[in-house]
C-alpha positions in Angstrom: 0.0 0.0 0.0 1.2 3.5 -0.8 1.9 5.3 2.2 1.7 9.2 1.8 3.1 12.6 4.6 0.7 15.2 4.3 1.8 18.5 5.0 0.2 21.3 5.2 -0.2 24.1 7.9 -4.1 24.3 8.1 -5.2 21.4 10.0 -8.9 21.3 8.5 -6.9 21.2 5.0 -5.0 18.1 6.4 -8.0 16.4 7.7 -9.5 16.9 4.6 -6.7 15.0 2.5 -6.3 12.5 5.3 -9.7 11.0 4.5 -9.9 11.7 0.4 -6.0 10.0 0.6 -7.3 7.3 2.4 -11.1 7.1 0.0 -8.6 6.5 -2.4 -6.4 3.5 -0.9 -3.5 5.3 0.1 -1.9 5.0 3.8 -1.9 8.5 5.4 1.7 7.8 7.7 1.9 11.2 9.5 1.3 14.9 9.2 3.1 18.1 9.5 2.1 21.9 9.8 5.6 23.0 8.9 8.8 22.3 6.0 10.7 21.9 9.9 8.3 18.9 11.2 8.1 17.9 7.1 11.6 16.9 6.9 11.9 15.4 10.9 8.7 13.0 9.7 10.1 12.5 6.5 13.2 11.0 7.7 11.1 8.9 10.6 8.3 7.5 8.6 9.8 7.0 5.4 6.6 7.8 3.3 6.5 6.6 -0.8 5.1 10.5 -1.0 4.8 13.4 -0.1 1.2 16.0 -0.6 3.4 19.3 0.1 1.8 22.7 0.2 3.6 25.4 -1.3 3.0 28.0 1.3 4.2 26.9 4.7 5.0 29.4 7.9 9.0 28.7 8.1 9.8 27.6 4.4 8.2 27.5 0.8 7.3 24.4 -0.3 8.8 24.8 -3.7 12.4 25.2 -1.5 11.4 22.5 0.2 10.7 19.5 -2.2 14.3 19.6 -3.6 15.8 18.1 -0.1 12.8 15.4 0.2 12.9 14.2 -3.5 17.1 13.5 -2.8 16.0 11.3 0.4 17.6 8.0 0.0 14.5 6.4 -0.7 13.5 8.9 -2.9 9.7 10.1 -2.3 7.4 11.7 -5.0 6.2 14.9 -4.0 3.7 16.3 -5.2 2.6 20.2 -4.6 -0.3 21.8 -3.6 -1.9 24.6 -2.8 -4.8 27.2 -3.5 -2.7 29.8 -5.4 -1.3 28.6 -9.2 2.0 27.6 -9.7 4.4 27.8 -13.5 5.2 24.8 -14.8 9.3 26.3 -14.7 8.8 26.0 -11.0 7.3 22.6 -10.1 10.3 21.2 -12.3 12.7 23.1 -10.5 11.6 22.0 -7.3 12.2 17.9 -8.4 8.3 17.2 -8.0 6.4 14.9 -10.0 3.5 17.8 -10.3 1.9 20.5 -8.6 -2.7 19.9 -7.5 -4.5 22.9 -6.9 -6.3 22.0 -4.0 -9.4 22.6 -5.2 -9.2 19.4 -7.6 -8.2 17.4 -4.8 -11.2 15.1 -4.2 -11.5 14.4 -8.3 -7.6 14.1 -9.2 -6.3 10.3 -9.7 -4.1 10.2 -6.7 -3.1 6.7 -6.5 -1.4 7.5 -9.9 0.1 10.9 -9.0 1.4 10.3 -6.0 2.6 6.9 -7.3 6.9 6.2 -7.7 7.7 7.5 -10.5 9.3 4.9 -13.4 13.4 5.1 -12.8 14.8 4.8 -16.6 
Protein backbone atom coordinates (compact mmCIF):
# COMPACT_ATOMS: atom_id res chain seq x y z
CA UNK A 1 0.00 0.00 0.00
CA UNK A 2 1.24 3.45 -0.84
CA UNK A 3 1.88 5.34 2.19
CA UNK A 4 1.74 9.22 1.79
CA UNK A 5 3.09 12.64 4.65
CA UNK A 6 0.73 15.19 4.32
CA UNK A 7 1.84 18.49 5.04
CA UNK A 8 0.22 21.29 5.25
CA UNK A 9 -0.21 24.14 7.92
CA UNK A 10 -4.05 24.34 8.06
CA UNK A 11 -5.24 21.40 10.02
CA UNK A 12 -8.85 21.26 8.46
CA UNK A 13 -6.88 21.22 4.98
CA UNK A 14 -4.99 18.07 6.43
CA UNK A 15 -8.05 16.36 7.72
CA UNK A 16 -9.53 16.87 4.55
CA UNK A 17 -6.65 14.96 2.54
CA UNK A 18 -6.33 12.54 5.30
CA UNK A 19 -9.65 11.03 4.54
CA UNK A 20 -9.86 11.73 0.40
CA UNK A 21 -6.02 9.98 0.64
CA UNK A 22 -7.30 7.28 2.42
CA UNK A 23 -11.08 7.07 0.04
CA UNK A 24 -8.59 6.53 -2.43
CA UNK A 25 -6.42 3.50 -0.86
CA UNK A 26 -3.53 5.30 0.07
CA UNK A 27 -1.93 4.99 3.80
CA UNK A 28 -1.87 8.53 5.38
CA UNK A 29 1.68 7.82 7.67
CA UNK A 30 1.95 11.25 9.47
CA UNK A 31 1.34 14.85 9.21
CA UNK A 32 3.15 18.07 9.46
CA UNK A 33 2.09 21.92 9.82
CA UNK A 34 5.62 23.03 8.87
CA UNK A 35 8.77 22.34 5.98
CA UNK A 36 10.71 21.86 9.85
CA UNK A 37 8.33 18.94 11.17
CA UNK A 38 8.13 17.88 7.06
CA UNK A 39 11.60 16.94 6.89
CA UNK A 40 11.89 15.39 10.91
CA UNK A 41 8.74 13.01 9.74
CA UNK A 42 10.06 12.48 6.52
CA UNK A 43 13.20 10.96 7.73
CA UNK A 44 11.10 8.88 10.60
CA UNK A 45 8.33 7.51 8.60
CA UNK A 46 9.85 7.00 5.43
CA UNK A 47 6.61 7.85 3.27
CA UNK A 48 6.53 6.59 -0.82
CA UNK A 49 5.10 10.54 -1.02
CA UNK A 50 4.77 13.42 -0.09
CA UNK A 51 1.20 16.03 -0.60
CA UNK A 52 3.38 19.30 0.06
CA UNK A 53 1.81 22.69 0.24
CA UNK A 54 3.56 25.44 -1.29
CA UNK A 55 3.04 28.00 1.31
CA UNK A 56 4.18 26.88 4.73
CA UNK A 57 4.99 29.39 7.91
CA UNK A 58 8.98 28.69 8.07
CA UNK A 59 9.83 27.61 4.44
CA UNK A 60 8.24 27.53 0.77
CA UNK A 61 7.27 24.45 -0.32
CA UNK A 62 8.84 24.80 -3.66
CA UNK A 63 12.37 25.23 -1.46
CA UNK A 64 11.44 22.50 0.17
CA UNK A 65 10.74 19.52 -2.22
CA UNK A 66 14.31 19.62 -3.58
CA UNK A 67 15.83 18.09 -0.07
CA UNK A 68 12.79 15.41 0.22
CA UNK A 69 12.91 14.22 -3.53
CA UNK A 70 17.08 13.49 -2.80
CA UNK A 71 15.97 11.31 0.38
CA UNK A 72 17.57 7.95 -0.01
CA UNK A 73 14.46 6.37 -0.68
CA UNK A 74 13.52 8.93 -2.87
CA UNK A 75 9.74 10.11 -2.31
CA UNK A 76 7.40 11.65 -4.99
CA UNK A 77 6.20 14.87 -3.99
CA UNK A 78 3.74 16.34 -5.18
CA UNK A 79 2.63 20.16 -4.62
CA UNK A 80 -0.31 21.85 -3.62
CA UNK A 81 -1.86 24.64 -2.79
CA UNK A 82 -4.81 27.23 -3.45
CA UNK A 83 -2.72 29.76 -5.40
CA UNK A 84 -1.29 28.63 -9.16
CA UNK A 85 2.04 27.63 -9.66
CA UNK A 86 4.44 27.78 -13.55
CA UNK A 87 5.20 24.77 -14.81
CA UNK A 88 9.28 26.34 -14.75
CA UNK A 89 8.77 26.04 -10.97
CA UNK A 90 7.28 22.60 -10.14
CA UNK A 91 10.27 21.22 -12.27
CA UNK A 92 12.68 23.11 -10.55
CA UNK A 93 11.60 21.95 -7.32
CA UNK A 94 12.17 17.92 -8.40
CA UNK A 95 8.29 17.21 -7.97
CA UNK A 96 6.37 14.90 -9.95
CA UNK A 97 3.48 17.81 -10.25
CA UNK A 98 1.87 20.51 -8.64
CA UNK A 99 -2.70 19.95 -7.51
CA UNK A 100 -4.51 22.86 -6.90
CA UNK A 101 -6.31 22.02 -4.01
CA UNK A 102 -9.35 22.58 -5.24
CA UNK A 103 -9.19 19.44 -7.59
CA UNK A 104 -8.19 17.35 -4.81
CA UNK A 105 -11.25 15.11 -4.19
CA UNK A 106 -11.46 14.42 -8.26
CA UNK A 107 -7.65 14.13 -9.17
CA UNK A 108 -6.30 10.29 -9.71
CA UNK A 109 -4.07 10.20 -6.72
CA UNK A 110 -3.09 6.69 -6.45
CA UNK A 111 -1.42 7.52 -9.93
CA UNK A 112 0.08 10.92 -9.03
CA UNK A 113 1.41 10.32 -6.00
CA UNK A 114 2.63 6.86 -7.28
CA UNK A 115 6.93 6.21 -7.70
CA UNK A 116 7.72 7.51 -10.46
CA UNK A 117 9.31 4.88 -13.43
CA UNK A 118 13.36 5.10 -12.80
CA UNK A 119 14.83 4.81 -16.55
Amino acid sequence: MLSVLVVDDDAGFRDIARRILSAAGLTVVGEAATAAEATAQALALRPDAVLLDIGLPDRDGLSVAPELVKLPWAPTVLLTSTDSVGPEAVTRSGAAGFLPKSELPEAPLRRLLSPRDVA
